[in-house]
C-alpha positions in Angstrom: 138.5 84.1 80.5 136.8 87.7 80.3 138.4 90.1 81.8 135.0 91.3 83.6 135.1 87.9 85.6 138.2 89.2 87.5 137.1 90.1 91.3 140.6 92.2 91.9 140.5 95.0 89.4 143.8 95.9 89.9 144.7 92.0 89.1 142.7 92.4 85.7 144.3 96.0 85.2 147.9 94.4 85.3 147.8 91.8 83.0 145.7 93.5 80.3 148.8 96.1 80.9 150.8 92.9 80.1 148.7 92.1 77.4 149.0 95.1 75.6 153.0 96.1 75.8 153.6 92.4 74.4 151.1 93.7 71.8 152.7 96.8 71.0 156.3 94.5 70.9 155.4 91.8 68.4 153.5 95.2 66.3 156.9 96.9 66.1 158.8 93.2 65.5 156.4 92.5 62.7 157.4 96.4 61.0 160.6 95.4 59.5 159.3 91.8 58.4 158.0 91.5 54.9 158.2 93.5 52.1 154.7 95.5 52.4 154.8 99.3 50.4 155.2 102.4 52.6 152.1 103.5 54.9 150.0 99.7 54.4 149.7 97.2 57.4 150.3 93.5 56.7 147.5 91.0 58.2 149.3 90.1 61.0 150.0 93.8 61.6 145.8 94.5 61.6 144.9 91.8 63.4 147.4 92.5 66.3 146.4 96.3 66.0 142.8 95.6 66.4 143.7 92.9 69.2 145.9 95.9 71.4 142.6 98.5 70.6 139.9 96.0 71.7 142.5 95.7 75.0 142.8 99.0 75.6 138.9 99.6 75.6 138.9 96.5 78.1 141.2 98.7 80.5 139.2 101.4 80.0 136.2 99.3 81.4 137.9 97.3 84.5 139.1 101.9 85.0 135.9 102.6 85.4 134.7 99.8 87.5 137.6 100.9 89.9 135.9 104.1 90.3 132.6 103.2 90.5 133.2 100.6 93.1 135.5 103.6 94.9 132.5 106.1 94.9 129.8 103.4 95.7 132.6 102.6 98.6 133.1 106.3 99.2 129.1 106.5 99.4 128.6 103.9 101.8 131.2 104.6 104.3 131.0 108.4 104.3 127.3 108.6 103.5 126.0 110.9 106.1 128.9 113.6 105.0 127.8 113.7 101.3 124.3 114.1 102.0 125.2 116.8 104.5 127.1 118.5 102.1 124.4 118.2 99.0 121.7 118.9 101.4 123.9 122.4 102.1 124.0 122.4 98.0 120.2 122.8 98.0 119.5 125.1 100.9 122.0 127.4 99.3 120.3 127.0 95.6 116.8 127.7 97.3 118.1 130.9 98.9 119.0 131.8 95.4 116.0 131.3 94.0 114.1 133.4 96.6 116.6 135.7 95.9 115.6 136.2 92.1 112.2 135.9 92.8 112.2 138.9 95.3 114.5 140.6 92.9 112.2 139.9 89.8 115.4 137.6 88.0 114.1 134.9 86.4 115.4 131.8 88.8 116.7 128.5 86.2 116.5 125.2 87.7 120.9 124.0 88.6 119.5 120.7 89.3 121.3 118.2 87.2 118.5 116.0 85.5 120.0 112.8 86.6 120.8 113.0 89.9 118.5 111.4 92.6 118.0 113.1 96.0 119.9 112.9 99.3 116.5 111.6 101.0 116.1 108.7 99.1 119.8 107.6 99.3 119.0 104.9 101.5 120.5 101.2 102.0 117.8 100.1 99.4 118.9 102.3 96.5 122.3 101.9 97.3 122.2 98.3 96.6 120.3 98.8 93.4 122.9 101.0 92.4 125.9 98.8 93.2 124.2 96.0 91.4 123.5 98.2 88.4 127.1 99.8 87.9 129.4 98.0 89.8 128.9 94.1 90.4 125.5 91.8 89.9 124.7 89.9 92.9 123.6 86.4 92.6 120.4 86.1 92.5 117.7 83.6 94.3 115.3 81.2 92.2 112.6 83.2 90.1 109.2 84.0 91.4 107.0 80.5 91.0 105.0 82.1 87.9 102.2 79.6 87.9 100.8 81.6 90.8 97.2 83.3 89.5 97.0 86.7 89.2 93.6 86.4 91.1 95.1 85.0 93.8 97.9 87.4 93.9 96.0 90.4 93.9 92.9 89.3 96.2 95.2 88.2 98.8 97.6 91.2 99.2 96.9 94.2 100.6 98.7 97.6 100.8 99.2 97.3 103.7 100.9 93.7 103.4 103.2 94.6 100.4 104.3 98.0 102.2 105.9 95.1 104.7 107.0 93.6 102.0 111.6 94.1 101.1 112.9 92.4 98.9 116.0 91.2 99.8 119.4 91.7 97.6 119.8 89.2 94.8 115.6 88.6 95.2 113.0 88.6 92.1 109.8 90.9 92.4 106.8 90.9 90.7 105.9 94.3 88.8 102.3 95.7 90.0 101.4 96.4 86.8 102.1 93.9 84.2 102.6 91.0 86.6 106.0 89.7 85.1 109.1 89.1 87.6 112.0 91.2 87.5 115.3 91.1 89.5 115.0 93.1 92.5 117.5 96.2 91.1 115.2 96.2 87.7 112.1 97.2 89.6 111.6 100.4 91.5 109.1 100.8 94.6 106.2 103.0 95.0 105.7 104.5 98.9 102.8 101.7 99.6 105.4 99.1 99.0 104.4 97.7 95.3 107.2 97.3 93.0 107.1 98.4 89.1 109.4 97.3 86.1 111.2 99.9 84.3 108.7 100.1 81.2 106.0 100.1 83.3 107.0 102.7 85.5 107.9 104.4 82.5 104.6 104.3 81.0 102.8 105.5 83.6 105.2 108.7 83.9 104.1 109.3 80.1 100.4 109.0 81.0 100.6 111.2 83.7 101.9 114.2 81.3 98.8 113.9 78.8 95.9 112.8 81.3 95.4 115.4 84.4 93.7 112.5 85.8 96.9 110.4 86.8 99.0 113.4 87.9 101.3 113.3 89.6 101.7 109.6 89.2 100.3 107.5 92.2 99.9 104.0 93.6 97.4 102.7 96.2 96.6 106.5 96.1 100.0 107.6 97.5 102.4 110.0 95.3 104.9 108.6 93.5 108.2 111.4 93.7 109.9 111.3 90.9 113.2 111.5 93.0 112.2 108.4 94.5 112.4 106.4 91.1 115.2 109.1 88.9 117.3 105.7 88.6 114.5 104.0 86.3 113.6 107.6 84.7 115.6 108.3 81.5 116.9 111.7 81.5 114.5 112.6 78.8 111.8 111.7 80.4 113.0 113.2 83.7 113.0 116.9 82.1 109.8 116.3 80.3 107.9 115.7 83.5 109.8 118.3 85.5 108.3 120.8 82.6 104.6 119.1 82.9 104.9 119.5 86.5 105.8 123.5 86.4 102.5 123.2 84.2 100.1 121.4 85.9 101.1 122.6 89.2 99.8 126.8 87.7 96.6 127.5 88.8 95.4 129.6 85.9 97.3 128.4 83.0 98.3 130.3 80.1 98.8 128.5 76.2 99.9 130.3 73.4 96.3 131.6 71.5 97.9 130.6 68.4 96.0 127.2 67.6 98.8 125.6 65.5 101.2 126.2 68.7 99.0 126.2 72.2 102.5 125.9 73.9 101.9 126.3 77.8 103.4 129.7 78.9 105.5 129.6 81.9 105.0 132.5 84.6 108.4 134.0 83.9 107.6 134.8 80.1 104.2 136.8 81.4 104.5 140.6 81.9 101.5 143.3 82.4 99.3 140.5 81.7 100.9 139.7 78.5 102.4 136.1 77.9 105.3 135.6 75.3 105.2 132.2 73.4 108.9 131.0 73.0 108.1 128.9 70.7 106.0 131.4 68.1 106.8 134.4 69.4 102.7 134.9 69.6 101.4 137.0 72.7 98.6 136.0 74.5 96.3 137.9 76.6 96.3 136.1 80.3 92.8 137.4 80.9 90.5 136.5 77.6 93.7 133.8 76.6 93.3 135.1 72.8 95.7 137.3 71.0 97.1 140.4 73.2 95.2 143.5 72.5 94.7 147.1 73.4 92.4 148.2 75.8 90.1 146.1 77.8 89.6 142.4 77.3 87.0 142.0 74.3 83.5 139.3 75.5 84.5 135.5 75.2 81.4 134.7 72.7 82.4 131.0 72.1 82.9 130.6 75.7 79.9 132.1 76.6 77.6 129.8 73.9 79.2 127.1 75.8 78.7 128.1 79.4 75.1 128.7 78.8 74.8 125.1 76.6 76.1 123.9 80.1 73.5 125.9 82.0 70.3 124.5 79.8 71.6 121.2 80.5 72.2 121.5 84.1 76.1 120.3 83.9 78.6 121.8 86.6 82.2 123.3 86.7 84.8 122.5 88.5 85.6 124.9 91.3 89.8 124.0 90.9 90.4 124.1 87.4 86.9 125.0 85.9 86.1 121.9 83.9 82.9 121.2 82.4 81.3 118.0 83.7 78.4 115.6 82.8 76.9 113.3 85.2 74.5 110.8 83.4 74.1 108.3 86.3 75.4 107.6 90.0 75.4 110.1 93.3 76.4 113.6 93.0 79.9 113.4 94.2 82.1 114.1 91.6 85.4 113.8 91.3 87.4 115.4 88.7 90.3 114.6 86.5 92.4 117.2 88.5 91.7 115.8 91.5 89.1 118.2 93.0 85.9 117.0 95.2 82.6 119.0 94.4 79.0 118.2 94.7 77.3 118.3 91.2 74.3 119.9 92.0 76.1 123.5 93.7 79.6 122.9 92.5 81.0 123.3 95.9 83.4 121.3 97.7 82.4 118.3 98.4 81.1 118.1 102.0 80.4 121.6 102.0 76.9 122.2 101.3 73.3 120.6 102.2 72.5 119.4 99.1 71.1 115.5 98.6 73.7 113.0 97.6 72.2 111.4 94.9 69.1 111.7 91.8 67.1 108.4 92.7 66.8 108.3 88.3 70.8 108.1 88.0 71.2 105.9 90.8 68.7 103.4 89.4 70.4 103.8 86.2 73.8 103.3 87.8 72.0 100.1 89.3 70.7 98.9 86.3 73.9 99.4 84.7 75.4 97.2 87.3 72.6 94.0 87.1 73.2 93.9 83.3 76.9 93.1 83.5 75.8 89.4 84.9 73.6 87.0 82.9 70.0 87.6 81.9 67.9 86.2 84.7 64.6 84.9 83.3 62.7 85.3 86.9 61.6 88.9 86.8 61.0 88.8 90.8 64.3 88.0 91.2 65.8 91.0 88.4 64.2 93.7 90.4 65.1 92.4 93.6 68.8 92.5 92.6 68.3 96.4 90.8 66.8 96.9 94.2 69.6 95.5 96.4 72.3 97.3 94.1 70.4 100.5 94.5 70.1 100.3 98.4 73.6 99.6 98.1 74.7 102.6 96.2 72.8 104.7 98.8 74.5 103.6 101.6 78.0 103.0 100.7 78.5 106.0 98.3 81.6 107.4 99.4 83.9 104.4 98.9 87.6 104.4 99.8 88.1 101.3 97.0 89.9 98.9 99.2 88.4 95.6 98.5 88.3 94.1 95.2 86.8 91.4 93.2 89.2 89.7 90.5 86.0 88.9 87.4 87.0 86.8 84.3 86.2 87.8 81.0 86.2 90.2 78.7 85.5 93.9 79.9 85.9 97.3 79.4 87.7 99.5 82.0 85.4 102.5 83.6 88.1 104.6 84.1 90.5 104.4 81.0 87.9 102.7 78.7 90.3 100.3 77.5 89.7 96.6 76.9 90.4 94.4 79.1 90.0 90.6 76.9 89.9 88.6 80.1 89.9 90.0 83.4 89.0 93.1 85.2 88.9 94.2 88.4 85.2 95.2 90.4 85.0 97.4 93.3 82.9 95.2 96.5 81.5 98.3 97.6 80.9 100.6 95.2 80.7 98.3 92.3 83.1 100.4 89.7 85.5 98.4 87.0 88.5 98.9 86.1 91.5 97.4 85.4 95.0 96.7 87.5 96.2 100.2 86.6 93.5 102.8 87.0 92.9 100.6 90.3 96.4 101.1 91.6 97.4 104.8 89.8 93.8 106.1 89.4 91.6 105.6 92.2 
């Protein structure tokens, strides 16, 4: 019997005690058997040594399941006192970082990477945690699998899966790659949908390299990252608390040397000078090239581009100053960071008196749209369809994405570009593909 099948720890404990003072006996019984030279070990004398050493790491085990089932006890029953006392912790570490800041100290983060916060300590996590370190409940029958993903996604709504809790000891379907998981493998977004550990994983990576899906989201809702630190390796954890400081600066600073371009953090920036730690290059905060003397010296490859942008009539963004196309559809834009603006003034959207839409893009958006389905050989009937399409994108332009059509087949995602070689996802209203991510994380 293994000794991990023991429920009484302290049972287990004692006889593995047992188990290794009768080994250390028969060792020191077996020493003056035999005639083996001074300083080697017999057979017997191994194999009982590596026996008592493989024991001793078992009682090292069943010591720390003692204390891991005392602090998930200690956790449970004195709960409210231990997230008084942390939340004390962090009132008192944010009154130190004020501190520095008014004092001009440069304030470190004392948050330890693994840790997950006092607010999302609740009953939930606690069970996930208890089944992770200190016993696995039994779990009910699997998920049936046969279920269509179709069906699955057309039929739920945020609304209905933020109802949805999974019990303890349940299954749960990740969001994102559709495979069931045990209920303390998964961790759940605010709107209720549940993601595996890679998944969830993967999507924190994507969010560092694409401004587009930061910070991560679901159903349009913020993912914390203290909500889901138990599914976060720490590695990952410190990477995105560094992206975050980044993406989170307004007017960002990168190292001017173009084998480096490390982001500069506001700390390392003095008399609008930023020092690279990584180089050792200074950057000027103002032109973003190489410090220099005197006053900041004309941009001239910015400037080429700016007026390229001007002859072709494309738009910045107002938030973080973008350059952006628009080739087809109405003239609400909205870019990878997040920001709203109307493509024709660049103000925010709503803002302005401008028209929502170029009839030429939104007949090519509409065209676009008719040549996804088969070639209809009635041409009545093909400019009727561009036509109702057209009326279509005039009237329901602003679209909230909330209804969802599941298409078979191969096609390509409009918001990631990828591939999708059998199903993809089409908007009722507006009419935009895309796949099971972008849908859930993107839009």
């Amino acid at each position: 019997m293994e000794v991990f099948d023991f429920q009484d720890e302290e049972l287990a404990a004692a006889i593995i005690q047992c188990q290794i003072s009768d080994g250390l006996e028969l060792f020191e019984t077996l020493k003056g058997k035999g005639k083996m030279p001074e300083g080697q070990l017999s057979d017997a004398q191994v194999a009982i040594q590596l026996y008592t050493e493989d024991l001793k790491r078992n009682a090292a085990i069943v010591s720390d399941r003692q204390m891991t089932r005392s602090i998930a006890h200690a956790c449970q029953t004195d709960g409210e006192v231990l997230i008084e006392v942390l939340s004390q912790e962090q009132g008192a570490a944010s009154d130190r970082e004020a501190a520095c800041r008014l004092g001009g100290v440069a304030a470190h983060a004392t948050v330890d990477p693994w840790t997950v916060g006092s607010e999302f300590l609740n009953d939930e996590m606690l069970d996930k945690m208890k089944a992770l370190y200190v016993s696995v409940p039994v779990e009910s029958p699997e998920i049936d699998d046969e279920q269509a993903v179709a069906d699955c996604e057309e039929s739920e709504s945020s609304s209905w899966a933020a109802l949805r809790k999974p019990k303890s000891g349940s299954s749960v379907r990740c969001t994102a790659c559709q495979d069931n998981f045990r209920f303390y493998d998964a961790a759940r977004a605010p709107c209720g949908h549940e993601y595996c550990r890679d998944c969830l994983r993967d999507l924190f990576r994507a969010s560092m390299t694409d401004d587009s899906l930061f910070p991560p989201k679901c159903c349009r809702q913020t993912i914390p990252a203290g909500l889901v630190r138990l599914f976060l390796t720490g590695d990952l954890f410190r990477q995105y608390e560094a992206k975050k400081i980044e993406y989170e600066t307004p007017d960002r600073t990168y190292c001017s040397n173009g084998l480096c371009s490390t982001f500069i953090q506001a700390e390392n920036i003095a008399n609008e000078k930023a020092t690279c730690l990584a180089c050792k290059r200074v950057t000027c905060t103002m032109c973003k090239a190489e410090a220099h003397t005197g006053d900041c010296p004309a941009d001239t490859t910015l400037q080429l581009l700016l007026d390229t942008a001007h002859e072709n009539g494309w738009q910045r963004c107002h938030a973080c100053r973008r350059l952006v196309e628009l080739d087809m559809g109405c003239n609400h834009i909205t870019c990878f960071c997040g920001a709203q603006f109307c493509y024709i003034c660049a103000r925010p959207w709503k803002n302005c008196q401008c028209e929502q839409w170029n009839e030429d893009r939104l007949l090519a958006r509409a065209n676009q749209v008719v040549a996804r389905e088969p070639v209809r050989v009635n041409p009545v009937a093909q400019r009727a369809r561009v036509a109702a399409v057209t009326h279509n994108l005039r009237t329901r332009h602003n679209c909230d994405h909330e209804r969802w059509n599941y298409v078979r087949g191969q096609h390509r995602c409009e918001e990631c570009y990828d591939t999708l070689p059998s199903y993809i996802f089409e908007c009722q209203q507006c009419n935009v593909q895309a796949c099971n991510r972008c849908r859930r994380n993107r839009l």
